[in-house]
N, C-alpha and C positions, 0 to 999 in steps of 0.2 A: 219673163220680165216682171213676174209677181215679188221677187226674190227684194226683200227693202234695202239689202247691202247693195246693191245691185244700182239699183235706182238712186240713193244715196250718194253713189261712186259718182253715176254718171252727170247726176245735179250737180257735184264737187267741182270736175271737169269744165262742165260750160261754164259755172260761173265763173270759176278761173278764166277761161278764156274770152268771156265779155268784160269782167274788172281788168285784164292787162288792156285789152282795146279801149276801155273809158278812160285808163289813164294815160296813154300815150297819145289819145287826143285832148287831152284838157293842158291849156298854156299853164308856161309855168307860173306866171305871176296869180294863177288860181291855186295853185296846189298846196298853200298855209288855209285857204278855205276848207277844200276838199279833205286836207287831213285833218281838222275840227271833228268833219260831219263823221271821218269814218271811225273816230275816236267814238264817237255820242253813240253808233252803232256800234260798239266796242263792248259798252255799258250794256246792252243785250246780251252777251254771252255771261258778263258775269250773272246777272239775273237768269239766264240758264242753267248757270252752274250749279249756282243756290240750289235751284230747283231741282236739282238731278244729286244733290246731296243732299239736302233734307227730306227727299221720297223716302227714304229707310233703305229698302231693297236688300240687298245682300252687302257683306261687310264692303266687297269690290268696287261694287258701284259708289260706296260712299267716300273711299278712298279716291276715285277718280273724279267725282266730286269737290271734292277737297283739293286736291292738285288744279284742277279748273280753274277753283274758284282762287288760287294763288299765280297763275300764270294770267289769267285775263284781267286782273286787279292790274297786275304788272303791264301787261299792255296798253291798259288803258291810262297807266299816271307816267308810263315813258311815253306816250302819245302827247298829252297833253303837256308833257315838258319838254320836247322836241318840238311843238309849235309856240311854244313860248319863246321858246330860243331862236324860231323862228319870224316870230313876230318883234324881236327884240332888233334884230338886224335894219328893221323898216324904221324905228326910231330916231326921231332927229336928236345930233349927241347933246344940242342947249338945251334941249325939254326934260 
């Protein structure tokens, strides 16, 4: 059980399987809240990314790096434009 892929895999796992059970208990009229917060926790991977392409390392890692830090940019501005749109829906149409 020393093995960090290992360990890695199986943190993957549970957390998957406690994030489907906290969403399928939370009502839906929360769920424009809850996808805020998981966007702002979103914004931590890009600041990992950073970080895992600005260490140097070998060319690989910086490349992967790089792709990170383009793909969780991207989740986080469709996140927060998918609760705009969904906040737009709550809007009274005189205001």
């Amino acid at each position: 059980m020393n093995d960090p892929v290992l360990v890695g895999l199986i943190i993957l796992v549970l957390a998957s399987f406690v994030g489907f059970e906290v969403i399928n208990k939370v009502p839906p009229t929360l769920h424009t809240p809850l996808m805020s917060g998981s966007n702002a926790i979103s914004g931590i991977a890009v600041i990992g990314a950073l970080l895992m392409a600005g260490a140097g390392g070998t060319d690989l890692s910086v490349i992967f790096g790089l792709i990170a830090i383009v793909l969780a940019t991207v989740n986080v501005v469709g996140g927060f434009l998918v609760t705009d749109r969904m906040l737009q829906m709550f809007k009274r149409k005189g205001a």
